[in-house]
PAZAMAR-146997 format. One record per residue (C-alpha): residue in one letter; x, y, z. Coordinates in pm, whole numbers, padded with zeros to 5 digits, always signed. Each point is the difference from the previous one (the first is absolute). Layout:
// residues N
AXYZ
...
This chain:
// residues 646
X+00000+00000+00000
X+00263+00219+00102
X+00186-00042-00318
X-00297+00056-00195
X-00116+00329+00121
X+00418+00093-00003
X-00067-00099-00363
X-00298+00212-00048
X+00154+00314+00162
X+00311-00106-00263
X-00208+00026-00315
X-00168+00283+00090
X+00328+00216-00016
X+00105-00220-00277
X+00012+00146-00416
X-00201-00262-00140
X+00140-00210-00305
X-00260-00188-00134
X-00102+00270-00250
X+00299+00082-00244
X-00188+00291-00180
X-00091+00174+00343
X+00330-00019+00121
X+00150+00144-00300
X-00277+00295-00021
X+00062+00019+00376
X+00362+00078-00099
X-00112+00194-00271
X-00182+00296+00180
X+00179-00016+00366
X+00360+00087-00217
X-00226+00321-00126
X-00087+00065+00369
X+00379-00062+00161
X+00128+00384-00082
X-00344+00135+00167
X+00081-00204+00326
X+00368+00064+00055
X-00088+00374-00065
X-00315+00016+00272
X+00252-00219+00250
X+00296+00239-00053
X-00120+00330-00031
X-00234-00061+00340
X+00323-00132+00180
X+00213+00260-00112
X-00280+00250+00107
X-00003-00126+00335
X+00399-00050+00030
X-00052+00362-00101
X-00214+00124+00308
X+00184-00175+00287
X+00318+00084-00168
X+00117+00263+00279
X-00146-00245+00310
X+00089-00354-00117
X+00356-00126-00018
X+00171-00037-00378
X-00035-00361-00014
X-00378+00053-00039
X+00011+00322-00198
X+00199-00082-00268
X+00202-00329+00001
X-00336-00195+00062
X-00171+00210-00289
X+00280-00036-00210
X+00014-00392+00060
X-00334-00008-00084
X+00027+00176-00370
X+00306-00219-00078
X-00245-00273+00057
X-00264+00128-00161
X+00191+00117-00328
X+00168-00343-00013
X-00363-00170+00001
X-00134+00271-00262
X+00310-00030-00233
X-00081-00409-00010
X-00386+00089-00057
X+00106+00283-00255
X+00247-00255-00264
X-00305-00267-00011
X-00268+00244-00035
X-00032-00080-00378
X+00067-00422+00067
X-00272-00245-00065
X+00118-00255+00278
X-00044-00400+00043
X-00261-00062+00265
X+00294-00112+00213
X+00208+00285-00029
X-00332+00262+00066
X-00077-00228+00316
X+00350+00021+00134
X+00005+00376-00057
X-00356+00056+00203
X+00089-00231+00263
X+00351+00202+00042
X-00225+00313+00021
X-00238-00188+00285
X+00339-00040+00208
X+00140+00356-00056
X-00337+00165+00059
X+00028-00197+00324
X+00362+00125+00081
X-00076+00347-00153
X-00295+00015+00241
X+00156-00104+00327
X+00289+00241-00078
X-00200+00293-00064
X-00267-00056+00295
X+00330-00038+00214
X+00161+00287-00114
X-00264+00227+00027
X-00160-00147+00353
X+00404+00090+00111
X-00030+00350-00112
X-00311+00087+00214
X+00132+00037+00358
X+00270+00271-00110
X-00334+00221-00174
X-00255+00209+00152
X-00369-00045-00020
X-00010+00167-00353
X+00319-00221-00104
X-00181-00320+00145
X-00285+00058-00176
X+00240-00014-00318
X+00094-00333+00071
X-00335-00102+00054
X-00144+00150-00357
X+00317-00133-00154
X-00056-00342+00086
X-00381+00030-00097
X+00052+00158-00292
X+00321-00171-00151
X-00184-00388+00093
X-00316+00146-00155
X+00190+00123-00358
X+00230-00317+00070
X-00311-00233-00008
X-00175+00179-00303
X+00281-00059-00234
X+00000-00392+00111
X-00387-00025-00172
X+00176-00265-00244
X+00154-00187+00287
X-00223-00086+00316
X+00244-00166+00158
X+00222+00256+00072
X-00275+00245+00072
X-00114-00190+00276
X+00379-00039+00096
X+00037+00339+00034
X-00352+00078+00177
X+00091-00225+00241
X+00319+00133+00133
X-00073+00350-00045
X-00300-00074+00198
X+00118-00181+00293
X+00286+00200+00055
X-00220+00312-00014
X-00243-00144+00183
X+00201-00158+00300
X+00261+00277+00014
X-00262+00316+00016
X-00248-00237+00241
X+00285-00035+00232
X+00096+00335-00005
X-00330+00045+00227
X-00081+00383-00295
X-00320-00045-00044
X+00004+00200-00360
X+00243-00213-00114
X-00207-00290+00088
X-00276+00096-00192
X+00226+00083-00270
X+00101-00384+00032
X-00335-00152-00022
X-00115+00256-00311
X+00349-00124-00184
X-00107-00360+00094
X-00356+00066-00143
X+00131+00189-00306
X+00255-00298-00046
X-00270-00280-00031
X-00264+00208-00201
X+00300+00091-00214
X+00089-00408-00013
X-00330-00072-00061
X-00028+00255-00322
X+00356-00209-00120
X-00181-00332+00069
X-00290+00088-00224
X+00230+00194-00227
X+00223-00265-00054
X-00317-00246-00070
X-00098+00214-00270
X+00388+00032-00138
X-00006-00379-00008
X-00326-00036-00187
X+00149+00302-00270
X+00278-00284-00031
X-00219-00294-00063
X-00212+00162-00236
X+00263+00141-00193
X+00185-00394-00022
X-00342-00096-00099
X-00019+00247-00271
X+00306-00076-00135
X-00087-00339+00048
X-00288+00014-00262
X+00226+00229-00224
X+00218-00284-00023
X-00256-00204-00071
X-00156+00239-00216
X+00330+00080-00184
X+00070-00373-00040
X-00378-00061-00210
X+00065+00250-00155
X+00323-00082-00116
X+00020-00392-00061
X-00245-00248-00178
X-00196-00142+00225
X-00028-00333-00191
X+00396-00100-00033
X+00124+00257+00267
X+00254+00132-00280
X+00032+00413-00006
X-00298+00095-00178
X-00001+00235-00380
X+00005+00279+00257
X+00260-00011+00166
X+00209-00178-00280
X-00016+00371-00175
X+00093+00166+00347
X+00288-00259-00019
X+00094+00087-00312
X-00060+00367-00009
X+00250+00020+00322
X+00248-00263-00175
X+00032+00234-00337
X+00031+00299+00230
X+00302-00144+00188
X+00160-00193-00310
X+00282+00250+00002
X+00043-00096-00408
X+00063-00405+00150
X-00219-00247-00219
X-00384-00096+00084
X-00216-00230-00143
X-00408-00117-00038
X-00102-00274-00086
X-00374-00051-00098
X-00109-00384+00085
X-00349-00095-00214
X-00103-00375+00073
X-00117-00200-00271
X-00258-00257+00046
X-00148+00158+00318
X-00307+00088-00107
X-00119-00320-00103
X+00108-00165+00293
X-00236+00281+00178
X-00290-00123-00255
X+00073-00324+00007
X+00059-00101+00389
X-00174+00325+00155
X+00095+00266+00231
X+00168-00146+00262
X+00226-00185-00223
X+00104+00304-00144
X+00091+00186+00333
X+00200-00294+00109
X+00162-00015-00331
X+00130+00408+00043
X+00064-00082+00390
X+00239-00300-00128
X+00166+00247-00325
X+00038+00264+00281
X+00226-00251+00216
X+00228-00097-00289
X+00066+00332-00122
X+00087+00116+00367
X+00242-00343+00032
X+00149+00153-00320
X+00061+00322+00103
X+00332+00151+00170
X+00015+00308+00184
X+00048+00180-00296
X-00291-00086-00138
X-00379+00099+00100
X-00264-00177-00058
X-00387+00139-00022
X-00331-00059-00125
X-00141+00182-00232
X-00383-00137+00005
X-00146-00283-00208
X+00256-00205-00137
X+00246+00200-00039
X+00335+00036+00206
X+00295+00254-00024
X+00310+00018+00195
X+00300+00282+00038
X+00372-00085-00063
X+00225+00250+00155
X+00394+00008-00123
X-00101-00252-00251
X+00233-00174-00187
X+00045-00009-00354
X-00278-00109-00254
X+00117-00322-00030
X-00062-00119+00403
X-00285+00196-00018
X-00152-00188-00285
X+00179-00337+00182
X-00235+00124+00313
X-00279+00042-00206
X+00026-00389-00152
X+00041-00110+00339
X-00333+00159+00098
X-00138-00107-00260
X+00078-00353+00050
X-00125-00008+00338
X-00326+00110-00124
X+00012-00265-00286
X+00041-00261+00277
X-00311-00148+00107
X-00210+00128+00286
X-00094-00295+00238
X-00319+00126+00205
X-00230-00176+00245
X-00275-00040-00280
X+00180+00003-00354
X+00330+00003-00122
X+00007+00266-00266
X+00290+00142-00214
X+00039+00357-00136
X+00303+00202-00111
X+00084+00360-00009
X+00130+00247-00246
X+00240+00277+00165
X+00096+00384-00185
X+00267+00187+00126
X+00108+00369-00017
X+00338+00083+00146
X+00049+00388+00140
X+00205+00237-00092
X+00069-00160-00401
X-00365-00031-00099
X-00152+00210+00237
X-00009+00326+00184
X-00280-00017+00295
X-00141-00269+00152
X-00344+00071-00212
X+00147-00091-00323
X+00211-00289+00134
X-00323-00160+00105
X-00147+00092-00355
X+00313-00182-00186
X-00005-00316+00208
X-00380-00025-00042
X+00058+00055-00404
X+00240-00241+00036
X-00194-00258+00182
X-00245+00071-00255
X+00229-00092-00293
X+00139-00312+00161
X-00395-00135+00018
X-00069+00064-00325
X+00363-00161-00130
X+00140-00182+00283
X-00207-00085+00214
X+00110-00199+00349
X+00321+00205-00034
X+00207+00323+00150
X+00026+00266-00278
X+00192+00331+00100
X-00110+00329-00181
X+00227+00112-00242
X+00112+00293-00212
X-00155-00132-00296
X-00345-00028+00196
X+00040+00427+00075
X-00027+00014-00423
X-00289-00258+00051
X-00208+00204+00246
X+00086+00328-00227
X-00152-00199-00311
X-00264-00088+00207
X-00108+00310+00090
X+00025+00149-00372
X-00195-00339-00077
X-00281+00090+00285
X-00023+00372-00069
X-00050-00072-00371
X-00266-00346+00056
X-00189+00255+00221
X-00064+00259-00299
X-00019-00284-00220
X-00283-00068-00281
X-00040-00363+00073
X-00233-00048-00243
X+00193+00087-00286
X+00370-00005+00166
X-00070-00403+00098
X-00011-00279-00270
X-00025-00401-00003
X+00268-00213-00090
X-00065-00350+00002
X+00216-00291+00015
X-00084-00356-00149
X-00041-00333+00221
X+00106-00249-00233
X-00097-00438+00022
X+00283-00105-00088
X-00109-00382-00020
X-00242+00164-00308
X+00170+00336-00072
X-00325+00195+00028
X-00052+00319+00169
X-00217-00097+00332
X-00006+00362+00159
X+00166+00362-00015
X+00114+00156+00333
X-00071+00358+00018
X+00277+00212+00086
X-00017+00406+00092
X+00225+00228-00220
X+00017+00373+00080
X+00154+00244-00229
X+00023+00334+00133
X+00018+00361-00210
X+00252+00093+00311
X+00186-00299+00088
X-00043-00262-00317
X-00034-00341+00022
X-00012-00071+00347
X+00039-00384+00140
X-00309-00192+00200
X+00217-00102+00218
X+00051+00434+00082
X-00294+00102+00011
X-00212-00242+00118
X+00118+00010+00342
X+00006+00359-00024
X-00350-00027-00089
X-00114-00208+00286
X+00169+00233+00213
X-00194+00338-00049
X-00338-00209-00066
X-00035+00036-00369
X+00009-00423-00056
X-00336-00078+00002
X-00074+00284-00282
X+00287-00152-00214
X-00167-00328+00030
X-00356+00095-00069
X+00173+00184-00294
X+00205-00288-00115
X-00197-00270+00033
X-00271+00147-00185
X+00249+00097-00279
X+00127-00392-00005
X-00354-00114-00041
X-00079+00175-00293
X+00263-00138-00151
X-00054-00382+00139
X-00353+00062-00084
X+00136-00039-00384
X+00201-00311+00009
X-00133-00342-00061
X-00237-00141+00327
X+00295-00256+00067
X+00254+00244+00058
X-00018+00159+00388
X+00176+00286+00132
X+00185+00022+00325
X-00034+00302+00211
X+00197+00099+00327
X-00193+00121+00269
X+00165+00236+00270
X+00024-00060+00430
X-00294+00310-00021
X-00155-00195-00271
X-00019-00297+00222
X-00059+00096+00335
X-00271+00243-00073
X-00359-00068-00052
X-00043+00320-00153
X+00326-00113-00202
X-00140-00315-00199
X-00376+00054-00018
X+00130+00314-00198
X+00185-00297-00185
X-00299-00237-00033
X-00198+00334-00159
X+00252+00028-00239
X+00012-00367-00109
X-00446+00007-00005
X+00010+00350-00199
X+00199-00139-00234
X-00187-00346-00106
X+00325-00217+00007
X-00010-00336+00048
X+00162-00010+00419
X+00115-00308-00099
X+00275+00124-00239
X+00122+00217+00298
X+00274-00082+00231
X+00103+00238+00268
X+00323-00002+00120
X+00116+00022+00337
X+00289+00075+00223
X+00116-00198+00315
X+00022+00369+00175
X-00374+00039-00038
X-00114-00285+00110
X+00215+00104+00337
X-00121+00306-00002
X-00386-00084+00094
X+00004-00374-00004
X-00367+00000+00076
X-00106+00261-00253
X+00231-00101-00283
X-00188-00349+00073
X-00331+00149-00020
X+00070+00206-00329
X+00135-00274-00166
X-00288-00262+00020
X-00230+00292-00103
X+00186+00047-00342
X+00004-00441-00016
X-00327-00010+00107
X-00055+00265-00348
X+00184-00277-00184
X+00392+00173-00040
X+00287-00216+00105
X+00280+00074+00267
X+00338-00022-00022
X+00250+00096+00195
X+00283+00156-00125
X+00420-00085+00087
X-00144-00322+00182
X+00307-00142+00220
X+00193+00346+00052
X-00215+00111+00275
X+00015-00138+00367
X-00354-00140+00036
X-00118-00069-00325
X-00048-00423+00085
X-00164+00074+00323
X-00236+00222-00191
X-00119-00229-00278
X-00197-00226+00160
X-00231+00345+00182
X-00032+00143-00350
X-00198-00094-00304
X+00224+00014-00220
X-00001-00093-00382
X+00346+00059-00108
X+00396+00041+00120
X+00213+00187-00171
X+00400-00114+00047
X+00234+00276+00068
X+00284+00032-00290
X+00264-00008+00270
X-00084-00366-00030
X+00047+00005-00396
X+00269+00200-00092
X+00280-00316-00079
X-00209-00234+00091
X+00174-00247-00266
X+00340+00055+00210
X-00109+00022+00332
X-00125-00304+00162
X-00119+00139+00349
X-00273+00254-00246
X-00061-00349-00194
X-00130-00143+00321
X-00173+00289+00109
X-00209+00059-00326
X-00072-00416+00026
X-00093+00024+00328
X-00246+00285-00088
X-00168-00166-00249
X-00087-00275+00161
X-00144+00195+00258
X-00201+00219-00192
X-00085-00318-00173
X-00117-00200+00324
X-00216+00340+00158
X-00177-00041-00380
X+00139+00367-00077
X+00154+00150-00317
X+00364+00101-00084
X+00123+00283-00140
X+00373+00006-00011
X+00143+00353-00066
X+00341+00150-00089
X+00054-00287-00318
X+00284+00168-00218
X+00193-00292-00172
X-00080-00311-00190
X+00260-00151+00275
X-00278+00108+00262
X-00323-00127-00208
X+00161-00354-00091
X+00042-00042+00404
X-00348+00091+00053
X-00148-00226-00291
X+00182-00269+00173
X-00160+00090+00319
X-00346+00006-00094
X-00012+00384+00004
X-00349+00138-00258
X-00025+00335+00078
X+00314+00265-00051
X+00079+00331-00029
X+00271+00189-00078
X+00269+00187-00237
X+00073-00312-00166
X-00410+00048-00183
X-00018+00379+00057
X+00075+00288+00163
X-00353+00211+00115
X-00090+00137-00336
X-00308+00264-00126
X-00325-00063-00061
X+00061-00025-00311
X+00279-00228+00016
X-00214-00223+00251
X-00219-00087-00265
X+00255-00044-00226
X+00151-00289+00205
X-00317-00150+00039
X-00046-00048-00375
X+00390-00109-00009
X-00110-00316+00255
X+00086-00326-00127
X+00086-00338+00123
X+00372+00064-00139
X+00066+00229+00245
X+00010-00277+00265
X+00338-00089-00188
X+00133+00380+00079
């Protein structure tokens, strides 16, 4: 028991330490109150030394005084050099409990000190050391608001010796002067009790609030779906990485992955977050602490490399990302595979803020999907005369006459096991009173880009009918449809009205489509294609094998036709890995019950390998190149068996 209350008493003079923020704010604001103190302590005791100066010996007058200040400036000099210092909580406990013990020792000096002056005054110089006492323990215990501990410290010696030295000293003012300094003492204790309650709670609240900034500040800053630093704060990263490049060498790199979406379609939601969860980890195990790694929303992913090396690790970095992603993902409900293409910009060469190196490593992720796709492409000086043309090329499409500035070219789909023409594929040509011929290939893209690709199509297709509409029944034309074209229901009932306003037979049509719209709006694409076969057109889909999905995908879609990339063809005769390939294809078209078209035929090499394989329906340079109207129909009425022979 007696240890216990021993402990009590103990605590109560204690600094507490189980709060680390109090005892630093603690710290914080007594260090602003130190100088105010020492300067009501020293200029009341040299105030007093000053009166009794004449009656009391030296040793009190001035030696005691001037012991005192030496003290006193010592203690404010050691406030004064950490005034500015944001302690540990061990270091700001230390320093208040130090100040609990020298209040204490300060306190019993001073009450000694002056108690010793009062029998060499008068009444008028007694009173003096009365007041002083009162009004030094008073000042004394308003500067220790921060620190109850030593405020009571101080009440309570001040107190008792005023109290028991003026009670015994049988005067009855003084006694009453006692007991109102005792009174004063605890209301003024009590005000620092409640004070101090209040100080507290200002500290709480303000570690809650920054508590929820954090928190704020950290949703608002990273995905909340792979915990990666979110496209907001990526740009903050970047911004500040530019700004303190100091000329050293930065890079983006823009991360698309392919194949996600129809996994999404395919396997649902969930799937899909797990999927970006799981791509999230193995970019971050990639990563070094040069490199920074964020989300940008969707499926997309970016990441920062400062003081990168030159292009050829950085394209080695890329490949190694992009393997990762190529490896397959082993979940708790599927095992799916993607991959991922990656553009880079590198700052200062290419670049000059960190606006237009994200640009450039987004144009260049955009060229590697539409030519390498699966792969790290790094933006390059040719691709700055690229984006120039493409600008001339989007400035003059947008003042274009479409009507009149876009024709029809068609090329011819050849049987080559009876040398008759089976189909024409439309193809876009654009020749421009500014810019001349331009390429498809140009401004196509450009095209989809500023939202003038559904008028070219309504335009061209229209155009390729009217010609088609002229050829014998058993010749069909092939038409490519764009991702809009697809994945908008406004998109192909404009189509379908085209095809009914015309009075074609649908089933001389085939539409073509690419792998990248299907992944665009799996669902949609689905949906617009078996409206156009339910009409009666056919579906084929066009550089079958060079996308990522494209076998996964032909069992959800109804299909007529596959068309094989050229990649496959070109040397087919001398290369016996494409020889397999194209086989391989075959039979598989020829087992789901669809058609063939094999593109990209330019040799008699190439078509004597394709004979042999059971190959019908080609296309290529090795018939034609796209040619007129004109010379469309010519061709036609050039058809003959012979020209199965080449």
């Amino acid at each position: 028991m007696r240890n216990s209350i021993l402990a009590s008493i103990s605590q109560i003079f204690a600094v507490p330490g189980k709060d680390p923020d109090l005892l630093k704010e603690q710290f914080e604001v007594f260090s602003s109150q130190v100088p105010l103190m020492y300067a009501i302590v020293l200029i009341n005791a040299w105030g007093l030394a000053l009166n009794f100066m004449t009656a009391a010996p030296a040793w009190l007058t001035i030696y005691s005084p001037a012991a005192l200040t030496v003290v006193c400036c010592i203690r404010l000099v050691g406030w004064w050099r950490v005034r500015h210092t944001v302690p540990t909580p061990e270091a700001a406990r230390k320093a208040l409990t130090n100040t609990n013990k020298m209040g204490f020792l300060l306190t019993v000096g001073l009450s000694c000190w002056s108690l010793s002056l009062f029998q060499y005054g008068n009444a008028y110089m007694q009173g003096n050391v009365a007041f002083f006492m009162a009004i030094t323990g008073v000042g004394v215990i308003i500067c220790l608001q921060q620190l109850p501990s030593a405020a009571l410290i101080v009440a309570i010696v001040i107190n008792f010796a005023f109290v028991m030295y003026f009670s015994l000293a049988n005067i009855a003012t003084f006694g009453g002067m006692a007991i109102n300094l005792l009174l004063v003492s605890i209301a003024l204790l009590l005000v620092v009790s409640v004070q101090f309650r209040y100080f507290k709670g200002a500290v709480n609240a303000r570690k809650q609030l920054e508590a929820i900034g954090k928190t704020n500040f950290r949703l608002a800053n990273l995905d909340s779906l792979t915990g990666l630093p979110n496209r907001r704060q990526f740009f903050s990263h970047l911004e500040d990485a530019i700004s303190d490049a100091d000329g050293r060498r930065h890079a983006v790199g823009i991360i698309d992955l392919d194949g996600f979406k129809p996994v999404n379609d395919l396997y649902g939601h969930k799937i899909g977050d797990t999927l970006l969860v799981e791509v999230g980890r193995r970019l971050t195990e990639l990563a070094d602490d040069s490199t920074h790694i964020a989300r940008l929303g969707g499926d997309e992913f970016a990441l920062t490399v400062a003081d990168c090396p030159d292009d050829s690790a950085l394209l080695a970095l890329g490949e190694r990302i992009c393997q990762a992603l190529r490896d397959p993902f082993v979940l708790s409900e599927a095992t799916v595979q993607i991959s991922g293409s990656i553009g880079f910009a590198v700052y200062p060469e290419l670049a000059d803020s960190s606006h237009e190196l994200y640009e450039r490593a987004d144009y260049a992720l955009y060229q590697g999907k539409r030519g390498n796709r699966g792969h790290a492409v790094l933006f390059s000086s040719g691709d700055v005369a690229d984006i120039e043309q493409g600008k001339r090329i989007e400035q003059a499409l947008s003042h274009a006459d479409i009507e009149q500035e876009m024709t029809v070219f068609f090329q011819p789909i050849v049987n080559i096991q009876t040398g008759e023409t089976a189909a024409f594929e439309a193809l876009a040509r654009w020749t421009s009173p500014t810019l001349g011929s331009v390429p498809p290939d140009q401004f196509i893209p450009v095209a989809e880009r500023i939202g003038l690709v559904s008028q070219l199509t309504r335009i061209l297709f229209r155009k390729a009918l009217a010609t088609a509409s002229g050829w014998p029944e058993e010749i069909g034309l092939s038409f490519n449809l764009s991702t809009y074209d697809i994945c908008s229901s406004d998109g192909v009932v404009a189509v379908v009205g085209i095809i009914m306003a015309n009075g074609i037979d649908p089933k001389r049509l085939d539409f073509e489509i690419t792998e990248t719209a299907m992944m665009y709006d799996f669902t949609q694409a689905r949906a617009s294609i078996e409206m156009l076969k339910a009409l009666g057109c056919g579906i084929a889909l066009d550089d079958f094998g060079t996308g990522f999905s494209s076998l996964s995908q032909l069992h959800a879609l109804p299909l007529t036709k596959i068309k094989i990339d050229r990649s496959f063809v070109t040397d087919l005769d001398r290369k016996p890995a494409s020889f397999k390939i194209v086989k391989s294809l075959l039979a598989l078209s020829s087992d789901m019950g669809l058609h063939c078209v094999i593109e990209g035929v330019e040799t008699a090499e190439e078509l004597t390998a394709l004979k042999s394989l059971g190959g019908h329906l080609v296309q290529g340079y090795f018939f034609s190149r796209p040619v007129s109207e004109i010379e469309a129909t010519n061709f036609i009425s050039r058809s003959s068996p012979a020209q199965a022979t080449g």
